[in-house]
N, C-alpha and C positions, 0 to 999 in steps of 0.2 A: 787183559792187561792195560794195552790201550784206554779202554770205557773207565778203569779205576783209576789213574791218571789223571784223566779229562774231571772225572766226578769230585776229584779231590782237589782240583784246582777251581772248579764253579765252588764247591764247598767254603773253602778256604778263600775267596774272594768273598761269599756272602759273610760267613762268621768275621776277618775282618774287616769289612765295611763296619758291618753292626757294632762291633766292637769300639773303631774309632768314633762312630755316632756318640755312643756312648760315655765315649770319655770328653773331658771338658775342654774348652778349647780348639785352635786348629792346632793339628800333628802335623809337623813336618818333616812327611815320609811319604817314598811312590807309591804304587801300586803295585807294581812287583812286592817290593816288603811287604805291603799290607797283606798279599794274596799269600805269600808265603810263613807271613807270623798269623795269621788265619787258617792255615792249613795245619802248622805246628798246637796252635790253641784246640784245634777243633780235634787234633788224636788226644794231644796230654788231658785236655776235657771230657773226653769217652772215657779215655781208662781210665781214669779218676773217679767219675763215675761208676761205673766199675767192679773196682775195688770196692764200692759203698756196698753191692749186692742189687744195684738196679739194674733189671732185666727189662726190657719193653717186650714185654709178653703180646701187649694185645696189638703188635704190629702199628704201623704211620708212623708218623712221625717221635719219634723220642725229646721232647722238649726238654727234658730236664738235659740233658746231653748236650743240647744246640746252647742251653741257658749256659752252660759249665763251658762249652767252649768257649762262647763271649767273653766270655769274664776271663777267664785264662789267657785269650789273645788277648785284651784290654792291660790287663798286666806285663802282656811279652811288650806290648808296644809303649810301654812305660817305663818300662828297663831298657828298649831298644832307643829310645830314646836321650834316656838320662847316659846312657854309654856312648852317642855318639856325638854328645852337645848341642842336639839341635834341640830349639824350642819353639814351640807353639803360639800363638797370640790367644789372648783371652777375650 
């Protein structure tokens, strides 16, 4: 329980970093949000996934999953954003 915890918080810190890389601009928002709108991107991006019928049968890594979280946190942090007024510089 512990280990899945710990794995989804490294998780969710890498998909939102990558995430905010991604998007344009500086975001301004912690790291705590990040790690946790990265965490939330990185399940609704699996099961979304998912639902399409993608299975990672041949084991390692599942990119198409990691890509679909990105983008899914990229979007939470764009609505996390537009809802609490804070903006970015370009």
């Amino acid at each position: 329980m512990l280990g899945t915890i710990i794995t989804a918080i490294i998780i969710g810190a890498i998909i939102g970093g990558l995430a905010r890389l991604v998007m344009p601009g500086n975001q301004n928002i912690s790291v705590l949000m990040t790690i946790v709108l990265g965490i939330l991107g990185s399940a609704i991006g699996s099961w979304l996934v998912s639902q399409f019928g993608y299975r990672n049968s041949s084991g390692g890594i599942a990119w198409i999953a990691v890509l679909a979280g990105v983008v899914v946190a990229a979007i939470l942090i764009s609505i996390y954003l537009s809802m609490t007024g804070r903006k970015g510089r370009v």
